[in-house]
C-alpha positions as a Markdown table, in Angstrom:
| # | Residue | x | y | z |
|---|---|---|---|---|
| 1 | Unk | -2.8 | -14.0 | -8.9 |
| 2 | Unk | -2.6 | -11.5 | -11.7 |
| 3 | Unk | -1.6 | -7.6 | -11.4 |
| 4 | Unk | -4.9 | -5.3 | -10.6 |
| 5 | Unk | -4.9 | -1.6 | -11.5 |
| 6 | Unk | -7.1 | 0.5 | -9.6 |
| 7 | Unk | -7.7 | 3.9 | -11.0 |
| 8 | Unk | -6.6 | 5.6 | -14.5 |
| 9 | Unk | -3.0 | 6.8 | -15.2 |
| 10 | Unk | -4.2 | 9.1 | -18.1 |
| 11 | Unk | -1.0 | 7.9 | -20.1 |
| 12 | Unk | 1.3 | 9.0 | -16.6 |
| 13 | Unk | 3.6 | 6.9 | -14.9 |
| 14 | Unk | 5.2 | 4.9 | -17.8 |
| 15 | Unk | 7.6 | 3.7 | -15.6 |
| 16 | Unk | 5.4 | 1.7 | -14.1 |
| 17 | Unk | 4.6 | -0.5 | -17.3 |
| 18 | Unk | 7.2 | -2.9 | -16.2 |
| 19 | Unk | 5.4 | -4.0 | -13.2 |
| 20 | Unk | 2.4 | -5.5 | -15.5 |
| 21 | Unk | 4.8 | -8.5 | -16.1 |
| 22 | Unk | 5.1 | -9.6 | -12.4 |
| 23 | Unk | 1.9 | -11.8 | -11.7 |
| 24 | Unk | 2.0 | -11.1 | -7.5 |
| 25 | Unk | 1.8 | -7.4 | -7.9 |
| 26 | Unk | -0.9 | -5.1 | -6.7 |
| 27 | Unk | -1.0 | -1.4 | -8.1 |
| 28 | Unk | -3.3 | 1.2 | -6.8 |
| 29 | Unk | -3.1 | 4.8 | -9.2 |
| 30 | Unk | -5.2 | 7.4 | -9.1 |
| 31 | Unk | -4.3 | 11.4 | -10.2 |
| 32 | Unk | -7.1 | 13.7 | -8.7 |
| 33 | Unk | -6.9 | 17.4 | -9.2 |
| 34 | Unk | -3.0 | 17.1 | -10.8 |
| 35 | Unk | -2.1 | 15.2 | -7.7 |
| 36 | Unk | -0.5 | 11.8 | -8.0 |
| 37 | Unk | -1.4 | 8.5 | -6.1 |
| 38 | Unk | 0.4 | 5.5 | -6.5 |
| 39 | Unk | 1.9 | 2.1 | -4.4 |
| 40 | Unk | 2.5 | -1.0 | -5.7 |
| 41 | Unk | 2.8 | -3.9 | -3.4 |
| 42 | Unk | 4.1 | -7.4 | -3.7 |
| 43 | Unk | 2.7 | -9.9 | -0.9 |
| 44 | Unk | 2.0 | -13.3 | -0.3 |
| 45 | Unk | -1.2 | -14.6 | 2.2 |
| 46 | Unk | -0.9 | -17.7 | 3.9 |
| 47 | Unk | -3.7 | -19.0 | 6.3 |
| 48 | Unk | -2.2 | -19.1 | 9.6 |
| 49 | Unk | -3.3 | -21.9 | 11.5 |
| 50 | Unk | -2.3 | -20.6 | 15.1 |
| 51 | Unk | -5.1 | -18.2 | 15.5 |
| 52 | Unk | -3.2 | -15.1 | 15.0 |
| 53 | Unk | -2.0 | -12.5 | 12.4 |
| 54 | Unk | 1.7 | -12.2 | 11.0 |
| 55 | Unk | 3.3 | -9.7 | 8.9 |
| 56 | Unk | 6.8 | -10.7 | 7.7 |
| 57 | Unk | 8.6 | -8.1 | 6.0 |
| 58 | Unk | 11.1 | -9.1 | 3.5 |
| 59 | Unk | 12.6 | -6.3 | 1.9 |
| 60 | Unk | 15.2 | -6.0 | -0.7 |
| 61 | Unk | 15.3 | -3.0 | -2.9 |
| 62 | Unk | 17.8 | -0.5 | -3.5 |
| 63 | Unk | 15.7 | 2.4 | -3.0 |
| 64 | Unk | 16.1 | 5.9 | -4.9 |
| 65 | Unk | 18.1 | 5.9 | -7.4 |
| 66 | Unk | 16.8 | 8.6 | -9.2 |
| 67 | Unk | 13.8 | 11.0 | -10.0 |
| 68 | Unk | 11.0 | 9.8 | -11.9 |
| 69 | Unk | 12.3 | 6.1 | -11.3 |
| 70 | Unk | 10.3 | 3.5 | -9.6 |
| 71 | Unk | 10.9 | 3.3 | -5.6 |
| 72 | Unk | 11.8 | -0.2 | -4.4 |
| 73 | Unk | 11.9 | -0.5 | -0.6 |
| 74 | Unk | 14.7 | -1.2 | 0.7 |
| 75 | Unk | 15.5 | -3.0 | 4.2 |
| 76 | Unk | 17.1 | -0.1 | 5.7 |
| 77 | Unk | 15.0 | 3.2 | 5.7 |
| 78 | Unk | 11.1 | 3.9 | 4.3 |
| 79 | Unk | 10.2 | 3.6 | 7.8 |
| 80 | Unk | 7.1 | 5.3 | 7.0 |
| 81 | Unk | 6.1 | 3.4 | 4.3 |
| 82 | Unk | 6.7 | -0.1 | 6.1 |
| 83 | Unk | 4.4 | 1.6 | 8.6 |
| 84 | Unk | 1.4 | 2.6 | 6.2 |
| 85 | Unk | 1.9 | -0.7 | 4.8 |
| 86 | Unk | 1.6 | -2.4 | 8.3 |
| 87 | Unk | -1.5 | -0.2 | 9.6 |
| 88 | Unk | -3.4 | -1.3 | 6.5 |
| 89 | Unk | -2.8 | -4.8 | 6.9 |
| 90 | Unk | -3.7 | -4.5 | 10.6 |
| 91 | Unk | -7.3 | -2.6 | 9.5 |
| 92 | Unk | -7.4 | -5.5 | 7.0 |
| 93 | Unk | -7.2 | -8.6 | 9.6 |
| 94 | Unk | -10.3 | -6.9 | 11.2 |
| 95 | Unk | -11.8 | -6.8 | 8.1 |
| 96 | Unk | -12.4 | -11.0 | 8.2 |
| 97 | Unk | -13.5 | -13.8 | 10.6 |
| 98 | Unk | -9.7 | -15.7 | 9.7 |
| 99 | Unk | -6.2 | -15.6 | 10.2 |
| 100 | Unk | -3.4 | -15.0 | 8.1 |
| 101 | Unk | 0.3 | -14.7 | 7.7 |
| 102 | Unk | 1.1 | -11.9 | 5.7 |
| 103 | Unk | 4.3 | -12.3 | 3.5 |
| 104 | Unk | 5.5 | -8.1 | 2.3 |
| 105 | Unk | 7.6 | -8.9 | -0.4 |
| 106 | Unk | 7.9 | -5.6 | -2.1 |
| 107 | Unk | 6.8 | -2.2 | -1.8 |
| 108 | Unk | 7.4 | 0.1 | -4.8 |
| 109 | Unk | 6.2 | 3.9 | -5.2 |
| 110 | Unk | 7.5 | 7.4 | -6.2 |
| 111 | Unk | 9.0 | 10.2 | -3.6 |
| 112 | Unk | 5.9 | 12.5 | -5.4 |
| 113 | Unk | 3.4 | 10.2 | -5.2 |
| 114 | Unk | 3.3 | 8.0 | -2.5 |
| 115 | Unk | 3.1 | 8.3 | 1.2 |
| 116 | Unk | 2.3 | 5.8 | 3.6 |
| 117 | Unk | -1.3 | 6.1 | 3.5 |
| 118 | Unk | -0.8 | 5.3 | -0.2 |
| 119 | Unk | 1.2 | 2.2 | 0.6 |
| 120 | Unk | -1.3 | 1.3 | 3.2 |
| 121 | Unk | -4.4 | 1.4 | 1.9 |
| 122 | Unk | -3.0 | -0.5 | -1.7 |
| 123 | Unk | -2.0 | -3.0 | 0.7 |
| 124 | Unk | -4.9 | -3.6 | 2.0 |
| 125 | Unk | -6.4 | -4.1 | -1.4 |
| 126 | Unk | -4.0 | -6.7 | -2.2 |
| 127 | Unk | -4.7 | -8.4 | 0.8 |
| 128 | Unk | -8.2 | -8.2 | 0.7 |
| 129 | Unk | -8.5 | -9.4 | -3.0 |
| 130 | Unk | -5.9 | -12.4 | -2.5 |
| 131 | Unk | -8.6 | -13.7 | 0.0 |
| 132 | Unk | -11.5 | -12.7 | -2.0 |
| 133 | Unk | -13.3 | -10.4 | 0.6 |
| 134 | Unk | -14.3 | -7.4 | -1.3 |
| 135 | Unk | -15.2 | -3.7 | 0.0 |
| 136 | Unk | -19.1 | -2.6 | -0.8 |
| 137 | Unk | -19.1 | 0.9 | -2.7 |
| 138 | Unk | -19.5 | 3.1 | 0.5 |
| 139 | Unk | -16.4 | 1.4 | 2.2 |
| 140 | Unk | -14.3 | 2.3 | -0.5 |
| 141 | Unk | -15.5 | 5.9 | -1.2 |
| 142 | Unk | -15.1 | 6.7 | 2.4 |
| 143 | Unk | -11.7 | 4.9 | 2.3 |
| 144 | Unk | -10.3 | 6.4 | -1.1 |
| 145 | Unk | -11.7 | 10.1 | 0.3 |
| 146 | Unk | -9.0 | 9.2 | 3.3 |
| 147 | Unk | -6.3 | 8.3 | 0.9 |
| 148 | Unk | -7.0 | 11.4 | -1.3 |
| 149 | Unk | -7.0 | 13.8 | 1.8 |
| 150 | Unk | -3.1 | 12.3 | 2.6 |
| 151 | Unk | -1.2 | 15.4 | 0.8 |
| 152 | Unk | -2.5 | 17.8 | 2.7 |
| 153 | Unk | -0.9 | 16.4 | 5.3 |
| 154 | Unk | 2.6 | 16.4 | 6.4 |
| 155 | Unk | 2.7 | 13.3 | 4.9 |
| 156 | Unk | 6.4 | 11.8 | 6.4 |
| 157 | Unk | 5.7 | 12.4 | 9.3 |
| 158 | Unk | 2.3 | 10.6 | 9.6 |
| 159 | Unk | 1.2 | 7.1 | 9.7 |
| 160 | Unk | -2.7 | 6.3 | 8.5 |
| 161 | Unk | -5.1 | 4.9 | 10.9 |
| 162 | Unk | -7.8 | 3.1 | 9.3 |
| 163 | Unk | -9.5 | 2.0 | 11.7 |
| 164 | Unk | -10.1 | 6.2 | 12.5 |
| 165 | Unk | -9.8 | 7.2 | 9.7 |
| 166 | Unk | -7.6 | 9.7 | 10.8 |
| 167 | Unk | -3.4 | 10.2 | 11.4 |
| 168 | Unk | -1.1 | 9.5 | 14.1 |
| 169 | Unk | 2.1 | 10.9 | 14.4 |
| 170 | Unk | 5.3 | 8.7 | 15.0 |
| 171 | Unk | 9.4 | 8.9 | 15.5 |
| 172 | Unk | 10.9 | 7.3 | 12.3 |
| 173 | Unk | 14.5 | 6.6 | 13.3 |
């Protein structure tokens, strides 16, 4: 696998440079009307041979350490990113005639920039891409419009649905 980069930073988000180095990492940017979108995500896709879909979560980071800085989630907290990240690997299984065990190895973002419709939807990029199923043109616009809509929402408080196309409240403990 090699890192993808969806999107143009415009010279933004240096910080984000040293992700280019780690070969399982997905990044999705995009800055539309001064606004900033970006997730990176770090999974592995195993064909599961049971006939169902897995996500295993497997999260190590140490969070926020400070502004500006990278994001890496950690196992405690970023409830609501763990959520995006889940929903969009949920719309993604129903995307395909297989099954798969989804290994989340690491989500990264900024407190500005990403939400977990952000986190969800680059997700289900990475998953998509590692099994070579691609989106036509009209998926994605209608996807990426979605996405793009996210901050003018209250955006910690609500979870994507793809599936919709529209958000669903939850209780992040």
């Amino acid at each position: 696998m090699s890192t993808y980069v969806i999107g143009d930073l415009h010279g933004q988000y240096q910080s984000l440079k040293h992700m280019t180095e780690d070969p399982k990492s997905y990044k999705w940017t995009k800055i539309k009307n001064g606004i900033g979108y970006v997730a990176i995500v770090n999974i592995e896709v195993f064909p599961n041979l049971e006939g169902t879909n897995e996500i295993n979560e497997h999260y190590n980071g140490i969070g926020f350490t400070s502004q500006g800085y990278i994001e890496e989630v950690s196992a405690k907290g970023y409830d609501d990113w763990k959520a995006g990240a889940r929903s969009g690997l949920k719309y993604g299984f129903s995307l395909v005639d297989r099954y798969s065990t989804v290994q989340i190895n690491k989500i990264e973002g900024l407190t500005s920039d990403t939400n977990p419709t952000i986190v969800g939807y680059t997700i289900l990029r990475a998953f998509l891409d590692s099994i070579n199923h691609e989106l036509d043109n009209d998926q994605i616009r209608k996807l990426e419009e979605f996405v793009l809509c996210s901050w003018t929402k209250p955006n910690h408080l609500l979870i994507p649905n793809f599936f919709t196309l529209s958000f669903e409240t939850i209780s992040i403990q």
